[in-house]
C-alpha positions in Angstrom: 2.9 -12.7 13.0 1.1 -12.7 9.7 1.9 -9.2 7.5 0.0 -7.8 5.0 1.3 -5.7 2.0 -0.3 -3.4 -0.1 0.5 -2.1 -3.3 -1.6 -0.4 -6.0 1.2 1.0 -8.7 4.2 0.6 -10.4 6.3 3.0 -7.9 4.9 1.2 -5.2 5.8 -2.2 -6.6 9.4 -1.1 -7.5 10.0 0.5 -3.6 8.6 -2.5 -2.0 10.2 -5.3 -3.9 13.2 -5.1 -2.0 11.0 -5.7 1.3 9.6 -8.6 -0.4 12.9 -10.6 -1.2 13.7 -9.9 2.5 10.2 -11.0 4.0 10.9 -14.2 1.2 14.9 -14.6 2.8 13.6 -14.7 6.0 10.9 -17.5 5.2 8.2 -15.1 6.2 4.5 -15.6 6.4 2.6 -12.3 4.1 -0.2 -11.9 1.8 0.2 -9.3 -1.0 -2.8 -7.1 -2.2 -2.4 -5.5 -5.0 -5.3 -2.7 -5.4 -4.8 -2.0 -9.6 -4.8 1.8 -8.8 -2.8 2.3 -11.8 -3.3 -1.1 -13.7 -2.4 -1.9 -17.0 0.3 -4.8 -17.6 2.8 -2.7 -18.9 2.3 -0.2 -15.9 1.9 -3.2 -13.4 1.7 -6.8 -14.6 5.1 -6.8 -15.6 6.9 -5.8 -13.0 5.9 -8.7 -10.9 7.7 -10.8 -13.8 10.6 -7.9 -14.3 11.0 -8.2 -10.3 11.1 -11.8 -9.9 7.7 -11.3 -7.3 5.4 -13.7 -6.8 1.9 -12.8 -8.0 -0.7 -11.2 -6.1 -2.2 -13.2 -3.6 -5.8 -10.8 -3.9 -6.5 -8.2 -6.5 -8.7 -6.0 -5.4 -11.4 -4.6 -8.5 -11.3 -1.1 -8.5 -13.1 1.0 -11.3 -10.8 2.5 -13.9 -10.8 6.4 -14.3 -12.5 6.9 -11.2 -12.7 10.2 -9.7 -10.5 10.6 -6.0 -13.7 9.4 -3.9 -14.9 6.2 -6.0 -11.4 5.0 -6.4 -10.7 5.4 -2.5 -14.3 4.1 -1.3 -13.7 0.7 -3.9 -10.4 0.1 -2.4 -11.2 0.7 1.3 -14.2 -2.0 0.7 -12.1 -4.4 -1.4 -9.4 -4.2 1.3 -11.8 -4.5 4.2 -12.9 -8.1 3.1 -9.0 -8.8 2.4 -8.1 -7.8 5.9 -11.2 -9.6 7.6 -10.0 -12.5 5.8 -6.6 -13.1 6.2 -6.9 -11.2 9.8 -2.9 -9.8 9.2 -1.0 -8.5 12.6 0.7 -5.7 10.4 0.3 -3.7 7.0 2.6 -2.2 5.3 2.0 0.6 2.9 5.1 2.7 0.7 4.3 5.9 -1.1 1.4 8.7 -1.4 -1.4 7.1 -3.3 -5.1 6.6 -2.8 -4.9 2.9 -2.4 -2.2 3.9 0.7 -4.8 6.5 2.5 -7.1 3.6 1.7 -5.6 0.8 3.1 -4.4 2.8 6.3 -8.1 3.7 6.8 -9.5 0.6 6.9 -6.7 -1.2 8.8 -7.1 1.4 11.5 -10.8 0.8 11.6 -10.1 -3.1 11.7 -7.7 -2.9 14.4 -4.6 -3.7 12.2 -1.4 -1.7 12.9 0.1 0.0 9.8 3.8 0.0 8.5 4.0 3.5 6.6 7.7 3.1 4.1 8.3 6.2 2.9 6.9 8.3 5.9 7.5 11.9 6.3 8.2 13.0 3.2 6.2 16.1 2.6 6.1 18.9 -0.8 3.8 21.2 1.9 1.5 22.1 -1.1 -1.9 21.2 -0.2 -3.1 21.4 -3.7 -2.0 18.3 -4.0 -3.9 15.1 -3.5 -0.5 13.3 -2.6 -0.1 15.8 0.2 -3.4 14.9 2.0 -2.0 11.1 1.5 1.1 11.5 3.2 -0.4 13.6 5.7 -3.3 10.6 6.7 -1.1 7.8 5.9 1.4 9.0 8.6 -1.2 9.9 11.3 -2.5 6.7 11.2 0.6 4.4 10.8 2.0 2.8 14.4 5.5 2.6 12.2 6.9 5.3 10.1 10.0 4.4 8.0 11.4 7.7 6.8 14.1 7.6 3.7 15.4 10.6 4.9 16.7 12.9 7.8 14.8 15.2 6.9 11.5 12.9 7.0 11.9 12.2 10.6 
């Protein structure tokens, strides 16, 4: 089973590191994408080297200060050619961001079952981009990971 993980910023690198070291423990097989949502290397290049993570293995290019649709529509066709690549049998997405609605789109459309960490979690204010995230991300995830009771 090959595993794909996605991250895009620095929350999503800090809440996924600790599945990293495990997948690295366990001498697993995964390719990391990082989408640059947020990037700047004091917002996201150096937590790789804070967190001891190996680098990226694709980057995706996604335009800076993009509205909510560009910045979506970039990362859904920079992570389409990652995922017809490296043909993953899982990936795993953590948080609330457009790089996760993203990613969970265009794994569902490629046949790719999503991992959702942080599932569940909900503020209930629509308003809120994050919201509509959190809403998709779980409805299209095959596995939700909820932090809390509550989230279940």
């Amino acid at each position: 089973m090959s595993i794909a993980i996605e991250v895009g910023t620095r929350p999503e690198i800090i809440k996924m590191a600790p599945v990293m070291y495990a997948l690295d423990r366990m001498g697993a097989d995964y390719v990391l994408i990082h989408t640059k949502q947020h990037y700047d290397h004091d917002m996201n290049g150096a937590f790789f080297d804070d967190l001891d993570l190996r680098e990226p293995d694709h980057v995706l290019d996604v335009p800076r200060e993009a509205s909510h649709a560009v910045q979506t529509s970039s990362i859904m066709v920079g992570m389409e050619k990652v995922l017809l690549k490296e043909e993953p049998s899982l990936l795993v997405v953590e948080g609330d961001t457009n790089s996760v609605v993203a990613a969970c789109l265009t794994a569902v459309k490629e046949r790719v079952p999503v991992a959702h960490v942080e599932a569940g979690l909900r503020s209930y204010d629509m308003r809120m981009p994050e919201e509509h995230n959190r809403k998709i991300a779980d409805h299209l995830s095959s596995l939700l990971f909820a932090p809390t009771r509550v989230s279940m």
